[in-house]
Backbone as JSON Lines, residues from 0, in Angstrom:
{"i":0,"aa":"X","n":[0.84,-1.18,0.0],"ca":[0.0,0.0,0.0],"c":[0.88,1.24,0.0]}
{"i":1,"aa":"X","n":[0.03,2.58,-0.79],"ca":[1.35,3.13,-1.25],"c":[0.8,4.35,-0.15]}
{"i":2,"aa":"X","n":[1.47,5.31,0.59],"ca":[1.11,6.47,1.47],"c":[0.66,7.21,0.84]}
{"i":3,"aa":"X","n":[0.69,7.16,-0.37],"ca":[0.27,8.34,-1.79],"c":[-0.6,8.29,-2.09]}
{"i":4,"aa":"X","n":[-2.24,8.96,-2.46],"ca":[-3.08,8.48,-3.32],"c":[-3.56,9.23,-4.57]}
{"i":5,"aa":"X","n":[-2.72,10.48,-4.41],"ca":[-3.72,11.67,-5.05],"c":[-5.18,11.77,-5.07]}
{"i":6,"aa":"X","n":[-5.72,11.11,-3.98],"ca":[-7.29,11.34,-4.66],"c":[-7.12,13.12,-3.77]}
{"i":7,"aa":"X","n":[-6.41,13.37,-2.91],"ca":[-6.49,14.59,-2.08],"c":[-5.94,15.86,-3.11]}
{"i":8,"aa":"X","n":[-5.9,15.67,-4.16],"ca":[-5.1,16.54,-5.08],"c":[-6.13,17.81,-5.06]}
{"i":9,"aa":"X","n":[-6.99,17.38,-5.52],"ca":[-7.89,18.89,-5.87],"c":[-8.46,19.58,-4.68]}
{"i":10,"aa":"X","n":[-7.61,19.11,-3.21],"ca":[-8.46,19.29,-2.14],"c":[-9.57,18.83,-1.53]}
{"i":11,"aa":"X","n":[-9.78,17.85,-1.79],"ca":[-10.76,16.95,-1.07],"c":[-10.4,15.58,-0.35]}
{"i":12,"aa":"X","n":[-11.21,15.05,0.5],"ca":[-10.41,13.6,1.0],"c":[-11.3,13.36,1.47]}
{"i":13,"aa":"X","n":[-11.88,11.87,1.81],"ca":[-12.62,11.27,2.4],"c":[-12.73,10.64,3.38]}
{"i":14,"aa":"X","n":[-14.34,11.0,3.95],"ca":[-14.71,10.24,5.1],"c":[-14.98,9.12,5.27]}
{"i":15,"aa":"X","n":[-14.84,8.38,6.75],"ca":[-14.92,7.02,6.96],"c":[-16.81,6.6,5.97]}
{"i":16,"aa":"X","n":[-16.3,5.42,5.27],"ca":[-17.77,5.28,4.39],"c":[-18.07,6.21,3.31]}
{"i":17,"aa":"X","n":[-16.54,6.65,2.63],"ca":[-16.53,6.92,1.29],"c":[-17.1,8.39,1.08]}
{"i":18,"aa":"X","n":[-17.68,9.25,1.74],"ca":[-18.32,11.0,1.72],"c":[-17.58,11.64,1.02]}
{"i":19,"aa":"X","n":[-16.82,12.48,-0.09],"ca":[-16.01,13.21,-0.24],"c":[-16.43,14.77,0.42]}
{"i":20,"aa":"X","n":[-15.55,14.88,0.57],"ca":[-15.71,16.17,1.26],"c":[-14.36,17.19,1.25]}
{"i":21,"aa":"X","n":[-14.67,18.46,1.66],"ca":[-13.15,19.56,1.52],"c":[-12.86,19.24,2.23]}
{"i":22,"aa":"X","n":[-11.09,19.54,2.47],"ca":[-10.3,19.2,3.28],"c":[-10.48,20.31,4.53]}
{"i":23,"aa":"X","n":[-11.28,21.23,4.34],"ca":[-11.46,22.69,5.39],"c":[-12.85,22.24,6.07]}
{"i":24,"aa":"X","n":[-13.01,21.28,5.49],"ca":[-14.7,20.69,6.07],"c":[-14.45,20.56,7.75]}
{"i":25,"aa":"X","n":[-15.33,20.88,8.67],"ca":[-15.65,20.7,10.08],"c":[-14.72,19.78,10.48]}
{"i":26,"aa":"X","n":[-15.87,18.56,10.08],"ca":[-15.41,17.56,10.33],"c":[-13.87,16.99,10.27]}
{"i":27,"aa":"X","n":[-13.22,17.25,9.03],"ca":[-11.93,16.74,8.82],"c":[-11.07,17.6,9.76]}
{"i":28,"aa":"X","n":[-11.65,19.22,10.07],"ca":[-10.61,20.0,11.23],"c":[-11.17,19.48,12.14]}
{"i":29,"aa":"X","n":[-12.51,19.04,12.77],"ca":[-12.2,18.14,14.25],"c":[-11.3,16.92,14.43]}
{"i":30,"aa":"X","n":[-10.97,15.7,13.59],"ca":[-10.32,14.86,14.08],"c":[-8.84,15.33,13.11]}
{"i":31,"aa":"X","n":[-8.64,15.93,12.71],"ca":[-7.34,16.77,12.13],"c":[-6.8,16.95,13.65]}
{"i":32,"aa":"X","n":[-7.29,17.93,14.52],"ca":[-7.26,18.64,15.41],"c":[-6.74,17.61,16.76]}
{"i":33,"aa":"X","n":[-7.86,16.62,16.48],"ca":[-7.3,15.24,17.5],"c":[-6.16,14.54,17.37]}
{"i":34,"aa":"X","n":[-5.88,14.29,15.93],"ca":[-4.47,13.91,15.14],"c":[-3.6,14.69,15.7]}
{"i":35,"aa":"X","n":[-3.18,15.9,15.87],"ca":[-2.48,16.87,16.21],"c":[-2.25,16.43,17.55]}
{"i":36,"aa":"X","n":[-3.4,16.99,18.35],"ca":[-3.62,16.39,20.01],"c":[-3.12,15.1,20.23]}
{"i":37,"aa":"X","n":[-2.98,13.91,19.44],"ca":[-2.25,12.46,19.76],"c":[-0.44,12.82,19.33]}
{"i":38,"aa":"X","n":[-0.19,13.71,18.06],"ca":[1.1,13.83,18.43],"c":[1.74,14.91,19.73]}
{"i":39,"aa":"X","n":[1.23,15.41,19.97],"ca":[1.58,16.26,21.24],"c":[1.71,15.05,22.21]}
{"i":40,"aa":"X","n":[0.69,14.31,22.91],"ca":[0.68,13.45,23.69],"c":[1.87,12.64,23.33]}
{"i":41,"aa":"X","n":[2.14,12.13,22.32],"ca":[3.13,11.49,21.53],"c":[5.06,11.96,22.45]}
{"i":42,"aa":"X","n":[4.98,13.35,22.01],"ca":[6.01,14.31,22.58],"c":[5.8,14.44,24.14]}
{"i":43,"aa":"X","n":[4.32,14.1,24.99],"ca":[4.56,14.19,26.09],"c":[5.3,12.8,26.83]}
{"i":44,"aa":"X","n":[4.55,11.98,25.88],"ca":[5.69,10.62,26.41],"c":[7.23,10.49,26.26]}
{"i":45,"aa":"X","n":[6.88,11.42,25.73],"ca":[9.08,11.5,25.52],"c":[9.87,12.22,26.75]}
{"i":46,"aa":"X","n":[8.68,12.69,27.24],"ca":[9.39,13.93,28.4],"c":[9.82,12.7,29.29]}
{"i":47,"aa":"X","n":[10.67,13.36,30.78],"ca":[10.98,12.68,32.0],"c":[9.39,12.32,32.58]}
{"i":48,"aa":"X","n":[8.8,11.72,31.94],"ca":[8.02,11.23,33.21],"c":[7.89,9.51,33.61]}
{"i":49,"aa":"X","n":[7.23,9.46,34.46],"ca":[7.24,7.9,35.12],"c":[6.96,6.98,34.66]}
{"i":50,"aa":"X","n":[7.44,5.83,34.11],"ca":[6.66,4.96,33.82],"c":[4.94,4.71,33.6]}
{"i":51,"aa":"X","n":[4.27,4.72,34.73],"ca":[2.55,4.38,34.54],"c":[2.48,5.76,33.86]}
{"i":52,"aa":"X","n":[2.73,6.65,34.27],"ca":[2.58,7.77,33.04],"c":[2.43,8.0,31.58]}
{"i":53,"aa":"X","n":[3.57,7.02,31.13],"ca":[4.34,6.75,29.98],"c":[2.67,5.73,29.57]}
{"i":54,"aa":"X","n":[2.97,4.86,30.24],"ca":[1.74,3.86,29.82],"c":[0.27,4.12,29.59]}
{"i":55,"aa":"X","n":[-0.21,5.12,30.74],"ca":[-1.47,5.6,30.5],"c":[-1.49,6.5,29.61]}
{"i":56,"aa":"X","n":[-0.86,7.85,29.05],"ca":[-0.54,8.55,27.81],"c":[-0.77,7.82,26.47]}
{"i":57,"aa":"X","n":[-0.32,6.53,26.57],"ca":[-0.53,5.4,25.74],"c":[-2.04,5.11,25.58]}
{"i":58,"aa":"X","n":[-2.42,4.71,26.74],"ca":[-3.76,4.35,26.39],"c":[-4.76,5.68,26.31]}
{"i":59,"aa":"X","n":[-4.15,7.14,26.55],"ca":[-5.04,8.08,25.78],"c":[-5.19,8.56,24.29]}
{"i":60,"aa":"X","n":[-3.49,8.05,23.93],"ca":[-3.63,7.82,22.7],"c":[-3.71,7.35,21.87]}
{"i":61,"aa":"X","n":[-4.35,5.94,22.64],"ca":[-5.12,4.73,21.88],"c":[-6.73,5.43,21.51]}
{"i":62,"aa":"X","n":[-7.0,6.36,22.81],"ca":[-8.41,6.38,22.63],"c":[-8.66,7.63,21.82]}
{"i":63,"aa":"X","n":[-7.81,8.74,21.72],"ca":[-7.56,9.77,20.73],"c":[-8.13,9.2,19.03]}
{"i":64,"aa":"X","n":[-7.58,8.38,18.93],"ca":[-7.13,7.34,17.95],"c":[-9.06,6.73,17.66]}
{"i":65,"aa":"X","n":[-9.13,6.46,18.77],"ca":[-10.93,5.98,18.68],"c":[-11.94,7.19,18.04]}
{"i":66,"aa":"X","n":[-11.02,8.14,19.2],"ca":[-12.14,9.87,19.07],"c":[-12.02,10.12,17.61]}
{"i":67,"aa":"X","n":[-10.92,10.2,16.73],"ca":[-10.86,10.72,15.65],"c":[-11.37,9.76,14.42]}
{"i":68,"aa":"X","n":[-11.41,8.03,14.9],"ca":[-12.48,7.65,13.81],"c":[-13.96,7.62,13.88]}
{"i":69,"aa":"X","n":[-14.41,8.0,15.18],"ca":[-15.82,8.7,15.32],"c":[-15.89,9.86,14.62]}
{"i":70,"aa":"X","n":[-14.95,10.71,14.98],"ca":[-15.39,12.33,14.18],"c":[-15.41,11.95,12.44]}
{"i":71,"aa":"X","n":[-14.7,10.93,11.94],"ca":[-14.31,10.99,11.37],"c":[-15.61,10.35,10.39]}
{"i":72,"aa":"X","n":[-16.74,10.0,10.58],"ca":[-17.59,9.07,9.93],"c":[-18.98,9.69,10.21]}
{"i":73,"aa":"X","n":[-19.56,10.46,8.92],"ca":[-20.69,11.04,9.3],"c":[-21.94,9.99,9.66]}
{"i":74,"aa":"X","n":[-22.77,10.47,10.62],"ca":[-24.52,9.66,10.86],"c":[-24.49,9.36,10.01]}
{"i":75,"aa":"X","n":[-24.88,9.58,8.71],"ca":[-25.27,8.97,7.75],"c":[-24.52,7.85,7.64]}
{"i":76,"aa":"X","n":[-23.31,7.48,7.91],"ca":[-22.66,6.44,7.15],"c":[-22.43,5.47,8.69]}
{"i":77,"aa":"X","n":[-22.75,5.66,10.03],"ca":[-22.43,5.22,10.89],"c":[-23.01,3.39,10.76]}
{"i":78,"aa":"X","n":[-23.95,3.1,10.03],"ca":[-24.65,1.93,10.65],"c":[-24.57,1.38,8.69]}
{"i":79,"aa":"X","n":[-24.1,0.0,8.92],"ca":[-23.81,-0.69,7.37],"c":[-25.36,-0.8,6.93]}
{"i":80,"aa":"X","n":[-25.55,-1.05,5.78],"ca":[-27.01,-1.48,5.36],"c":[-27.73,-2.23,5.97]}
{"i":81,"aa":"X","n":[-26.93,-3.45,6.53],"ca":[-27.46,-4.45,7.43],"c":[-27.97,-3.93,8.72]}
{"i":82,"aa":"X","n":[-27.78,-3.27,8.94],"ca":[-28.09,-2.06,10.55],"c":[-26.65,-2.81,11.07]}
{"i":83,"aa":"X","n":[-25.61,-2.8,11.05],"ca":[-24.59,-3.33,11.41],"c":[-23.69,-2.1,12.13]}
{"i":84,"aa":"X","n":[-23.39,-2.01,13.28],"ca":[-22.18,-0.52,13.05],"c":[-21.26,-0.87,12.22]}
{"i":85,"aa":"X","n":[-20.89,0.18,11.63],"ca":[-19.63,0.75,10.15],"c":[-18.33,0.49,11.31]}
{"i":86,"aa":"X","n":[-18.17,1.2,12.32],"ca":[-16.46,0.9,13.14],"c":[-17.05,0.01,14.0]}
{"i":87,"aa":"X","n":[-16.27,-1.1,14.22],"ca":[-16.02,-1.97,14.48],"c":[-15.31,-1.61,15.58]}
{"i":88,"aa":"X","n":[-14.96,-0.86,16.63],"ca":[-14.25,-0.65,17.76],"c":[-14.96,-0.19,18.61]}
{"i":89,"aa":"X","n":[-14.47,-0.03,20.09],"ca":[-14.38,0.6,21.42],"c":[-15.14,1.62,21.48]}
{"i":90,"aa":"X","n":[-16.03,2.11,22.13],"ca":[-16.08,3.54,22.02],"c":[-15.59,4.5,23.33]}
{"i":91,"aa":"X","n":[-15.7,4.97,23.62],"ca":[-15.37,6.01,24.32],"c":[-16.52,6.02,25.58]}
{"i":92,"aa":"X","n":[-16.0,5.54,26.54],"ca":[-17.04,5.25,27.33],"c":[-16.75,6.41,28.88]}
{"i":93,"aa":"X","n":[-18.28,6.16,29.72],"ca":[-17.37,6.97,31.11],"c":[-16.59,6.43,32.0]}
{"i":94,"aa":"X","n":[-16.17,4.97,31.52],"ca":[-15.04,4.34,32.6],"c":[-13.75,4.94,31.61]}
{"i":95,"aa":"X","n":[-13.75,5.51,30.39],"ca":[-12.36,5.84,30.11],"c":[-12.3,7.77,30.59]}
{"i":96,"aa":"X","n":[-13.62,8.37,31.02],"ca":[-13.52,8.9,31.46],"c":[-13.34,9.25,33.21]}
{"i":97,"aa":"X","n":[-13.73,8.09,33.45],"ca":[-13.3,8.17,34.53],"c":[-12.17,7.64,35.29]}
{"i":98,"aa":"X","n":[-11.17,7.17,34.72],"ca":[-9.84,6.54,34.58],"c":[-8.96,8.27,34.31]}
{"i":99,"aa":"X","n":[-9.63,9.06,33.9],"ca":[-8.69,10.52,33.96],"c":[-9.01,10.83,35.26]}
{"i":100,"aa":"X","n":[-10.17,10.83,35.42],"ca":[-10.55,11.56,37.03],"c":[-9.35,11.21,37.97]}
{"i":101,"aa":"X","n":[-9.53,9.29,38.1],"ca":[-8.31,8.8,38.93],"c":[-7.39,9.23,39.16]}
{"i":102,"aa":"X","n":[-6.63,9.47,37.72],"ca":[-5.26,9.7,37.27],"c":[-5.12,11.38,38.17]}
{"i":103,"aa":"X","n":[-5.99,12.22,37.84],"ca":[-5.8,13.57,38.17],"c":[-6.27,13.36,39.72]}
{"i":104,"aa":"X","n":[-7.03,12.42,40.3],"ca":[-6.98,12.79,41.84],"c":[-5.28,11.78,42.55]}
{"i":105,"aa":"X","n":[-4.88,11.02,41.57],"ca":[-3.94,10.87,42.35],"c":[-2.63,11.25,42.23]}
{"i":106,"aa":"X","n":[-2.7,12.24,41.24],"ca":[-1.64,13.5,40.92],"c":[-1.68,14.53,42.46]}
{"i":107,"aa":"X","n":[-2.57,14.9,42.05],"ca":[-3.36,15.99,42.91],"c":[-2.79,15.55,44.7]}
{"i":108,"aa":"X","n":[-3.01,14.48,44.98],"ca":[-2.76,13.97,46.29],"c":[-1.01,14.73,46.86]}
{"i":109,"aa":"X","n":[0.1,14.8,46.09],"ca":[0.99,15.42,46.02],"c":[1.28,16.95,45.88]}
{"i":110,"aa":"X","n":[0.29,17.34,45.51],"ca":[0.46,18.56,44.96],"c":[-0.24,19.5,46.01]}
{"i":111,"aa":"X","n":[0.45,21.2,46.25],"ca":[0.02,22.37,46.51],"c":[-1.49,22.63,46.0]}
{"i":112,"aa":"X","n":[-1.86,22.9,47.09],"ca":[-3.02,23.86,46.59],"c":[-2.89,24.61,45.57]}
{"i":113,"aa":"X","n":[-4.06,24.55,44.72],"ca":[-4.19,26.01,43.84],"c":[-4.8,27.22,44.47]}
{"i":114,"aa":"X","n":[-4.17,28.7,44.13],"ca":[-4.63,29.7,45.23],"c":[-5.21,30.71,43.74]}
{"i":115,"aa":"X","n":[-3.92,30.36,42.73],"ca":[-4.57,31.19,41.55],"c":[-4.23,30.9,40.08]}
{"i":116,"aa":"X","n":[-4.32,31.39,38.97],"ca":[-4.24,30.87,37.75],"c":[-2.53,30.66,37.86]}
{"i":117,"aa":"X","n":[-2.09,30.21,36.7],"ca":[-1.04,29.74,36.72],"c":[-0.32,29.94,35.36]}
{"i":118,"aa":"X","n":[1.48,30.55,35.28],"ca":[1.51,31.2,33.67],"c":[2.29,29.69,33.17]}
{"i":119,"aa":"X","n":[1.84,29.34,32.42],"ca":[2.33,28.44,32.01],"c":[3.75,28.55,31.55]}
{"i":120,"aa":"X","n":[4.77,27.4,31.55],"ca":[6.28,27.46,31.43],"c":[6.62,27.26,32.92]}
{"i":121,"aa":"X","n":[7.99,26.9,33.05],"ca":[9.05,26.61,33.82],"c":[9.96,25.5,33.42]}
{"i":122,"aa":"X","n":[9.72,24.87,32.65],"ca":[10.35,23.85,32.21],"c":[9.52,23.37,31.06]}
{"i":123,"aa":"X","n":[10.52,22.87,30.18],"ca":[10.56,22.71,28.71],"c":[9.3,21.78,28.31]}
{"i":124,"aa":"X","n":[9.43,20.56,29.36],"ca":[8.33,19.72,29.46],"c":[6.94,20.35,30.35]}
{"i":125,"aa":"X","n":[7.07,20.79,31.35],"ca":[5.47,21.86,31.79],"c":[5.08,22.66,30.13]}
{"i":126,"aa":"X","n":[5.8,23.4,29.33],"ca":[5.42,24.3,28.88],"c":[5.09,23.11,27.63]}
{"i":127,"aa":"X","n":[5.67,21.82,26.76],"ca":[4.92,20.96,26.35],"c":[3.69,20.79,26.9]}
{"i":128,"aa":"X","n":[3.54,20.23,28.02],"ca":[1.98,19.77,28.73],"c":[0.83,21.19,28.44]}
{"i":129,"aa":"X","n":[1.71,22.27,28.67],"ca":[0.26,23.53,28.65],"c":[0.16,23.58,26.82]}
{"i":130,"aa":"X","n":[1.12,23.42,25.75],"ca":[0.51,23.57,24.92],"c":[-0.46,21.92,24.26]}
{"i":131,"aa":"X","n":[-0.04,21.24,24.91],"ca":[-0.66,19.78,24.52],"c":[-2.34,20.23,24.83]}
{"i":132,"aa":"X","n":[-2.28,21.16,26.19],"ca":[-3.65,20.95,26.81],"c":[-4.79,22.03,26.04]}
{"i":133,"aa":"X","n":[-3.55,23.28,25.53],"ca":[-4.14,23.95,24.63],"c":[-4.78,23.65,23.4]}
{"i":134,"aa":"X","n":[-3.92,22.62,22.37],"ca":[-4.5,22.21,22.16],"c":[-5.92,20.97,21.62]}
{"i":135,"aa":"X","n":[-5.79,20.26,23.18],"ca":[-6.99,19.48,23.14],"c":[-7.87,20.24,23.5]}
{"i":136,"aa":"X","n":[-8.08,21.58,24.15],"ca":[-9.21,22.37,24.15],"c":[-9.59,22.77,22.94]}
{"i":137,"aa":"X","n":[-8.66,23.55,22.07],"ca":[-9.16,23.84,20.47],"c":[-10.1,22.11,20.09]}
{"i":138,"aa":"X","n":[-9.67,21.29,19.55],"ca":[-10.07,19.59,19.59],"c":[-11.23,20.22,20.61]}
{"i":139,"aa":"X","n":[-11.67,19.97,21.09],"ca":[-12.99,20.25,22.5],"c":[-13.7,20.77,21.59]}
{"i":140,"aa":"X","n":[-13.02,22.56,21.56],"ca":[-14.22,23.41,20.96],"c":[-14.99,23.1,19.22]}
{"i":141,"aa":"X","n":[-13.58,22.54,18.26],"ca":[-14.22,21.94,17.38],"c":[-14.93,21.21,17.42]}
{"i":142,"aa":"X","n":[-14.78,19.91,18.06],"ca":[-16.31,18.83,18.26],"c":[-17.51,19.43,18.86]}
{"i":143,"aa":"X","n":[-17.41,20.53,19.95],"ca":[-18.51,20.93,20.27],"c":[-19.67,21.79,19.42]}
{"i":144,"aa":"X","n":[-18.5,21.99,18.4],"ca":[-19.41,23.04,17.1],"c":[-19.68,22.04,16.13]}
{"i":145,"aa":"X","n":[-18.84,21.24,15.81],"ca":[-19.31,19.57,14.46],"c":[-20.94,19.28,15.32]}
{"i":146,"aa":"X","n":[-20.95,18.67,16.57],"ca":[-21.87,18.71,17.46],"c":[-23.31,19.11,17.33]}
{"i":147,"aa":"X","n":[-23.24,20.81,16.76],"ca":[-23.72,21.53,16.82],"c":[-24.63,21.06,15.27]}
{"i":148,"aa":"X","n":[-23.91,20.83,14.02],"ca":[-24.61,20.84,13.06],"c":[-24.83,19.46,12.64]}
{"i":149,"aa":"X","n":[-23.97,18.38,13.07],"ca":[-24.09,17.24,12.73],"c":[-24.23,16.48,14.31]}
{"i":150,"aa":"X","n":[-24.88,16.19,15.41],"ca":[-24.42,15.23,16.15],"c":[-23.4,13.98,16.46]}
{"i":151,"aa":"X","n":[-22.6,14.33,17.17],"ca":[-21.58,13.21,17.34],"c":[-21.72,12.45,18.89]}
{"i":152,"aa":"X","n":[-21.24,11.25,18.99],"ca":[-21.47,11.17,19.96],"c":[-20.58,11.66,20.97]}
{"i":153,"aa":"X","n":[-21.98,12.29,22.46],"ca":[-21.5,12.99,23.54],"c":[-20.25,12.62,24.5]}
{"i":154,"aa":"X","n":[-19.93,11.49,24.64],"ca":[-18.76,11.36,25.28],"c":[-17.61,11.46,24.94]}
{"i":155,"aa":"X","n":[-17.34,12.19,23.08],"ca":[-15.85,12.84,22.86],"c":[-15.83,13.8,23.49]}
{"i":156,"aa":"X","n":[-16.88,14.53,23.51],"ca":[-17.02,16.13,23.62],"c":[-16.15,16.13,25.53]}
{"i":157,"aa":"X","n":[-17.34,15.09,25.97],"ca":[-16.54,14.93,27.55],"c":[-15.08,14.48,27.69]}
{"i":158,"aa":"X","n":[-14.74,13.31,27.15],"ca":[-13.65,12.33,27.04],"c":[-12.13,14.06,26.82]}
{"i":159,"aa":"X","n":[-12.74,14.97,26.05],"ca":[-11.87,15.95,25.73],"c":[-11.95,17.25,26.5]}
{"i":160,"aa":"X","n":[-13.07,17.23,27.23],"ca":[-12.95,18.15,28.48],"c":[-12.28,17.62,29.88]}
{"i":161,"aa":"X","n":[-12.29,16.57,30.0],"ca":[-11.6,16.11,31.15],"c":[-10.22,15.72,30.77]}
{"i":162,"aa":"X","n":[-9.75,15.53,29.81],"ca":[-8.44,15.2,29.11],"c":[-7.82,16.69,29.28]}
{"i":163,"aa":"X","n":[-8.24,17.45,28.89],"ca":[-7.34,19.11,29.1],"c":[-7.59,18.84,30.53]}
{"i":164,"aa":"X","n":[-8.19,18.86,31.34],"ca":[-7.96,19.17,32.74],"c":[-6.78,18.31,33.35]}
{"i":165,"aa":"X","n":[-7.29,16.56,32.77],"ca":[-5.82,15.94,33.24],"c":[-4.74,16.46,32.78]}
{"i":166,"aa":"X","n":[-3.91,17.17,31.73],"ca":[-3.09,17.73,31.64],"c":[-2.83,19.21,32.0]}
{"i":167,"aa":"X","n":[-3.68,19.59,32.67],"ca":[-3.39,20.62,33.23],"c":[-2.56,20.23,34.62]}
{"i":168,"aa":"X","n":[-3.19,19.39,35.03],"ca":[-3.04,18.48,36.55],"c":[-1.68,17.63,36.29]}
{"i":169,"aa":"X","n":[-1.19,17.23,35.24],"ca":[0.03,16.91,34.8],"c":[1.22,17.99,34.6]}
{"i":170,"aa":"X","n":[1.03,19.19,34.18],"ca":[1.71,20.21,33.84],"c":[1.85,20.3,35.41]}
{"i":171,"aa":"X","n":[1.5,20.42,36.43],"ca":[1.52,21.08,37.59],"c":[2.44,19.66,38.54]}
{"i":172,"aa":"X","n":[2.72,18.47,37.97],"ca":[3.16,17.51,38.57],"c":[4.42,17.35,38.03]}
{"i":173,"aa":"X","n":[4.51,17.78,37.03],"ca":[5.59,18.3,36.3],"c":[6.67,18.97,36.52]}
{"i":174,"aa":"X","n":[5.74,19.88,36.95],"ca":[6.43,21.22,37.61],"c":[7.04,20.58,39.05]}
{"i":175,"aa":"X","n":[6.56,19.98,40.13],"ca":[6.86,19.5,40.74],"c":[7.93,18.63,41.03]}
{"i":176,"aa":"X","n":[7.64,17.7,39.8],"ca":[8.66,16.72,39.7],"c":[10.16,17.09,39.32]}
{"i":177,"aa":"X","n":[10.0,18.17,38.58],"ca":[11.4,18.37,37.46],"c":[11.37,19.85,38.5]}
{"i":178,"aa":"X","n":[11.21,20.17,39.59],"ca":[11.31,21.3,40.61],"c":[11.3,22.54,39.35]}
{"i":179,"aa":"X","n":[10.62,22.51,39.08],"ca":[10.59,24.31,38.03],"c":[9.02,25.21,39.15]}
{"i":180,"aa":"X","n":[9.85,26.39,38.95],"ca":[8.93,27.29,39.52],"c":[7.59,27.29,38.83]}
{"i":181,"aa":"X","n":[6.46,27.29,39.78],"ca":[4.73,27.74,39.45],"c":[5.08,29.34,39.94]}
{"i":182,"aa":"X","n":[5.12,30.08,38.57],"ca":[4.44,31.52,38.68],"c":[2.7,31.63,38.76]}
{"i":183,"aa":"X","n":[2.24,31.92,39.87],"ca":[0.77,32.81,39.97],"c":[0.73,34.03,39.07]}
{"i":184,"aa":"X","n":[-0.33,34.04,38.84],"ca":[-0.88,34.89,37.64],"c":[-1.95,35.95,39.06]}
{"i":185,"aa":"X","n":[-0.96,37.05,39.16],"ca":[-1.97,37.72,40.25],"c":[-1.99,39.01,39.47]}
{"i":186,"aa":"X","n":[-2.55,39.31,39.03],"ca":[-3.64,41.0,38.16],"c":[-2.77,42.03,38.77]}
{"i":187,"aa":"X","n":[-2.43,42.79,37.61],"ca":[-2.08,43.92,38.63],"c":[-3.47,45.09,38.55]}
{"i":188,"aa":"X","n":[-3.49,45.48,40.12],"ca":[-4.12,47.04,39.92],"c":[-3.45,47.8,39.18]}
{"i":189,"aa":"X","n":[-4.63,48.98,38.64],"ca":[-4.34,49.96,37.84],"c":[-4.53,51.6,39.13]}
């Protein structure tokens, strides 16, 4: 199989179950967007972190990997003629959402209080984690607008709001771990 196909030549490429569609289409920038979000994660496994770290990163970007062939396959094409589902995989359930919760309450167990926002940076790997988390929120806000005109199902939309928070909660363990300063973000009066 060749990596090449030209069918993307004139700007178009297709959805799971054959749709052609633009390459600027919603849809292809929501799991575009997730694609992106799995190589970041990709680069976060490279950083100093721990082992089960290393491993669970893995299995978010196994499920990244799930999220983006959901976005990736309009209603229309979701169910074979037979009423059969079209993907054949996993979906995205609330035990994989709630396997972040875990992860972030037992980060958290180590960690300082939060008193106020926080500027992201101190180390090379924190300032990876804040843009990883940045952007799986962009990823968030796109599915929440695909959402909007096409329904997808609701537990990416979640699966990717609690995923930025676990890496927020990672950036801050980070910081910890690899001792780099947490600057507070305190307003100045005028």
């Amino acid at each position: 199989m060749k990596i090449y196909t030209k069918t993307g030549d004139t700007g178009e490429t297709s959805l799971f179950g054959g749709t052609r569609v633009p390459k600027s289409n919603m849809r292809i920038d929501s799991y575009g967007t997730v694609d992106e979000l799995n190589s970041w994660m990709g680069l976060l496994r490279d950083q100093p972190v721990d082992d089960a770290t290393k491993k669970f990163i893995i299995e978010i970007q196994d499920h990244l990997f799930t999220i983006g062939a959901i976005l990736a396959t309009p209603p229309e094409k979701e169910l074979l003629k037979n009423g059969q589902e079209r993907l054949n995989i996993s979906k995205i359930s609330d035990d994989h959402v709630a396997q972040l919760e875990t992860q972030m309450d037992l980060m958290e167990e180590g960690l300082p209080q939060m008193t106020h926002f926080i500027l992201p940076g101190g180390h090379q790997s924190v300032s990876f984690c804040h843009i990883t988390r940045t952007v799986c929120r962009r990823a968030e806000r796109l599915a929440v607008d695909l959402n909007i005109s096409e329904p997808i199902d609701p537990q990416v939309i979640k699966y990717l709001n609690r995923l930025s928070d676990y890496l927020f909660v990672l950036a801050r363990k980070l910081s910890k771990d690899l001792q780099a300063e947490e600057i507070k973000w305190i307003p100045k009066k005028h």
